[in-house]
BAKE-620206 format. One record per residue (C-alpha): residue in one letter; y negated, z, x negated. Coordinates in steps of 0.5 Angstrom, whole numbers. Each point is the difference from the previous one (the first is absolute). Layout:
BEGIN
+--------+-------+-------+-------+
: residu : north :    up :  east :
+--------+-------+-------+-------+
:      A :     Y :     Z :     X :
...
+--------+-------+-------+-------+
This chain:
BEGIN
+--------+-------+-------+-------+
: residu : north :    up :  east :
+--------+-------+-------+-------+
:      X :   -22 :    16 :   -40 :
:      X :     1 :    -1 :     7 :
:      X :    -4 :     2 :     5 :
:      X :     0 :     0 :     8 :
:      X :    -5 :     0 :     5 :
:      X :     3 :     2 :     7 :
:      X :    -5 :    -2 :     5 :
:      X :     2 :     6 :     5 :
:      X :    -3 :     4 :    -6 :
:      X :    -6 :    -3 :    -2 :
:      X :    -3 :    -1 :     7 :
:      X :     1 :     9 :     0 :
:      X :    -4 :     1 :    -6 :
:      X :    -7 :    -2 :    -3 :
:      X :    -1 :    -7 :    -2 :
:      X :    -7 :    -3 :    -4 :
:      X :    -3 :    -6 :     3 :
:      X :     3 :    -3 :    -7 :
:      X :     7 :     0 :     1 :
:      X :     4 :    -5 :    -2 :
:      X :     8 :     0 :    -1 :
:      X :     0 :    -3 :    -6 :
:      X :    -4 :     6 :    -3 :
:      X :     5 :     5 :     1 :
:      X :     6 :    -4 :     3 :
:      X :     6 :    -4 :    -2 :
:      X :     4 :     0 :     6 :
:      X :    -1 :     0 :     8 :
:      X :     6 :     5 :     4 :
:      X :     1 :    -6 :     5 :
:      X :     5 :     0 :     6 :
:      X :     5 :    -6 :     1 :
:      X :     3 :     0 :     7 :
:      X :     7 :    -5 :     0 :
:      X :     6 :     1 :     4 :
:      X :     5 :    -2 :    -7 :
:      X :     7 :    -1 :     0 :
:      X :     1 :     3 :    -6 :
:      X :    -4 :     7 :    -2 :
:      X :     2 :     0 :    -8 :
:      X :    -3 :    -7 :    -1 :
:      X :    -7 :     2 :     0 :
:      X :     1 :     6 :    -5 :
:      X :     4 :    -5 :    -4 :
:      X :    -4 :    -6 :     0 :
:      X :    -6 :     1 :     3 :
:      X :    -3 :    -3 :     6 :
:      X :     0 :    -8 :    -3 :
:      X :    -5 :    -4 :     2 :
:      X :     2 :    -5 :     6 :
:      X :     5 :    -6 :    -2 :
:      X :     3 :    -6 :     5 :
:      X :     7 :     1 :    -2 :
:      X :     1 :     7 :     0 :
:      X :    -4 :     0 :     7 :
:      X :     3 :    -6 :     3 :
:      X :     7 :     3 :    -2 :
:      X :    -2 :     8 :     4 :
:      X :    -3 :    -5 :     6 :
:      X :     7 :    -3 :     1 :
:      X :     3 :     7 :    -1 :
:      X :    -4 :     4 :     5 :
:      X :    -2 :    -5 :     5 :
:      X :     8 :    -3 :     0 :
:      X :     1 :     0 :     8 :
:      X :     6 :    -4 :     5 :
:      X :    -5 :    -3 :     4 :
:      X :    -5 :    -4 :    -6 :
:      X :     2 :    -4 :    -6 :
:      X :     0 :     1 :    -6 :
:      X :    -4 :    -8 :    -2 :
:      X :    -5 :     3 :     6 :
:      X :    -1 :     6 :    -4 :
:      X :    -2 :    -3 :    -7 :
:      X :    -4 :    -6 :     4 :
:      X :    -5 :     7 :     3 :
:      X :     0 :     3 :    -7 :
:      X :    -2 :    -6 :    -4 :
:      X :    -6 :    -1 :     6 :
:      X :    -2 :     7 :    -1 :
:      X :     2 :     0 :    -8 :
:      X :    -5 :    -7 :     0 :
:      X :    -6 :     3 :     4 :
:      X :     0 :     6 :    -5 :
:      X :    -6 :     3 :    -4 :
:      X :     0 :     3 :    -8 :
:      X :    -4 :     5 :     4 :
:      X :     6 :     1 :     4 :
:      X :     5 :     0 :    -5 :
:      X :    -2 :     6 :    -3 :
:      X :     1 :     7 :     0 :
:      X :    -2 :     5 :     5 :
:      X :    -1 :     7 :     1 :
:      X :    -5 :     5 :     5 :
:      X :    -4 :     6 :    -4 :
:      X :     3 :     5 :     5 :
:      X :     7 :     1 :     3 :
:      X :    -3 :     3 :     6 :
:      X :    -2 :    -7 :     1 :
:      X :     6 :    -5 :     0 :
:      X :     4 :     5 :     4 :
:      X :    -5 :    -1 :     6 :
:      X :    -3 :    -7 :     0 :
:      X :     3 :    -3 :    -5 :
:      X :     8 :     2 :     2 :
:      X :     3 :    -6 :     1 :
:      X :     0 :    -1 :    -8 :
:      X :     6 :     5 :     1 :
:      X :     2 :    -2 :     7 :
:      X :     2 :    -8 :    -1 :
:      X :    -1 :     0 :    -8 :
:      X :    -3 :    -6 :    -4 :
:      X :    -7 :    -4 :     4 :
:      X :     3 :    -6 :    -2 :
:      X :     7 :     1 :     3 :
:      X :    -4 :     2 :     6 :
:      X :    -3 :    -6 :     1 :
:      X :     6 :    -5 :     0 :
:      X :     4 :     7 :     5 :
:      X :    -7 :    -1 :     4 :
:      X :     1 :    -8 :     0 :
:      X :     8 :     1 :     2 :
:      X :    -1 :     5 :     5 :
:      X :     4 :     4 :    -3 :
:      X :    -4 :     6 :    -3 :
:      X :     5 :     5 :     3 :
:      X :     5 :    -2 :    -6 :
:      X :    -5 :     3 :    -5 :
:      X :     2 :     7 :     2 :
:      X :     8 :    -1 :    -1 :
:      X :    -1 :     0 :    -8 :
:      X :    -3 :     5 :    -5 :
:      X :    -3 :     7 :     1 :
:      X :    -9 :     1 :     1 :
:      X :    -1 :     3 :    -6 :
:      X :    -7 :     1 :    -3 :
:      X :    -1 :     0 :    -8 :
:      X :    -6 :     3 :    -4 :
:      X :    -2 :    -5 :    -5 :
:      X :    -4 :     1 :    -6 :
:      X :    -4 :    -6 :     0 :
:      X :    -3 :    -2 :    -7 :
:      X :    -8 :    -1 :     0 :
:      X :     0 :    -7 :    -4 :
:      X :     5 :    -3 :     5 :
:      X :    -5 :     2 :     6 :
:      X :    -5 :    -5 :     2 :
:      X :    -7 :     2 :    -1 :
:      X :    -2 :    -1 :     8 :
:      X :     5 :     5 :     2 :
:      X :    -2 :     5 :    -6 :
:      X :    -8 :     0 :     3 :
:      X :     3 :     0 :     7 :
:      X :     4 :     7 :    -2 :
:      X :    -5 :     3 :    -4 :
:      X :    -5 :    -2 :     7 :
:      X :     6 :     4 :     3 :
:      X :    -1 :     6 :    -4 :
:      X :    -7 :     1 :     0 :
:      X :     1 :    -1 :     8 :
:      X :     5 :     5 :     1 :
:      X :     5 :    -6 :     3 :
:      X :     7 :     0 :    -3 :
:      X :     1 :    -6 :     5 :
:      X :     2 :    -8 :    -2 :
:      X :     4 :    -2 :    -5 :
:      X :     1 :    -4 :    -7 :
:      X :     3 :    -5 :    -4 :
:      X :     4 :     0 :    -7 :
:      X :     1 :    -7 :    -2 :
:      X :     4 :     1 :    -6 :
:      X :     8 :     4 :     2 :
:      X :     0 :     6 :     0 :
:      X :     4 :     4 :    -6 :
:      X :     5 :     5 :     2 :
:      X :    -4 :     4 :    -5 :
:      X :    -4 :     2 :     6 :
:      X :     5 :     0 :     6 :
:      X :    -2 :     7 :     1 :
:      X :     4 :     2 :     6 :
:      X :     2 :    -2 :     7 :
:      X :     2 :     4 :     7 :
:      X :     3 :    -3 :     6 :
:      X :    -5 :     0 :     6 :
:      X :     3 :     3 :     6 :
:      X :    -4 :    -1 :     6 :
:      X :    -5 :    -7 :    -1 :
:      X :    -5 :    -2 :     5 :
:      X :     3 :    -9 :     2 :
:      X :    -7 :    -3 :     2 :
:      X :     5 :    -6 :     1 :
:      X :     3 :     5 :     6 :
:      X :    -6 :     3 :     3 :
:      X :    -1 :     4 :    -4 :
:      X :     6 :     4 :     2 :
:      X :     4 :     4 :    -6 :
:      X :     4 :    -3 :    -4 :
:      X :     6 :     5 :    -2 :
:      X :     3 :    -2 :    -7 :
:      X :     8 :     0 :    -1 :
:      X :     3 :     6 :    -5 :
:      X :     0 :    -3 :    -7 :
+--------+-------+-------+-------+
């Protein structure tokens, strides 16, 4: 049977110096900040793990500008796709979503890291604004598919009372646990001073 721990709700309550998710847990409610081009994708498919062709096909959609050549954009992709870890290639989440909304607001404001960085590289990163809508989705995460280190730094979290930081799944994500979504009105963009981000009507 399915049973979610929901960090919000666990640092509140009384925790013995023993605990562990894998005792009592075989999901995590995690929170997944993006900027998709398609909402029913996620419920329909999941989120996926990151794939060359499938990324380099949205790069070219949501980067495609009158003053950048398309053979300039895939010669970026393939330098950052090279330059990428398996670390980075997973897939992540925050435990809170007080968190993204307030440090981490980017995710929903420019979408995918990686497109970020061949935006950032072009200095065309505005562009990123002009396709998707801030959306952030609450996942749950199967325990199996969470590393061991990142479930010992939750479980230090909770004893802690902390709901900060965040953690990885290096499997996909079935969309059996895509639970819900809502789309953020207003978002801190630290990539603009920290000055409020204020998201268009879906």
């Amino acid at each position: 049977m399915k049973k979610v721990a929901i960090i919000d709700e666990l640092i509140k309550s009384r925790i013995s110096q023993s605990f562990t998710f894998e005792n009592q847990f075989t999901h995590i409610r995690g929170f997944h900040g993006c900027r998709p081009l398609d909402i029913h994708t996620y419920y329909s498919q999941g989120i996926q793990m990151i794939n060359k062709e499938r990324l380099l096909h949205e790069t070219l959609f949501r980067l495609k500008d009158t003053f950048v050549a398309k053979k300039r954009i895939i010669e970026v992709f393939e330098k950052h796709w090279q330059s990428e870890t398996i670390e980075e290639k997973s897939i992540w989440f925050t435990s809170s979503m007080k968190e993204l909304l307030l440090t981490a607001g980017h995710y929903m404001i420019y979408g995918s890291e990686f497109i970020q960085g061949i935006a950032a590289d072009l200095t065309i990163h505005q562009l990123l604004k002009n396709h998707g809508i801030p959306t952030i989705f609450s996942i749950d995460v199967p325990i199996e598919t969470i590393p061991t280190e990142y479930l010992k730094c939750l479980e230090d979290n909770i004893q802690n009372k902390d709901t900060s930081g965040g953690f990885k799944s290096t499997s996909p994500i079935s969309k059996n646990n895509v639970i819900a979504h809502f789309h953020p009105l207003k978002i801190v963009d630290w990539h603009n001073n920290g000055e409020y981000y204020l998201s268009p009507t879906p």
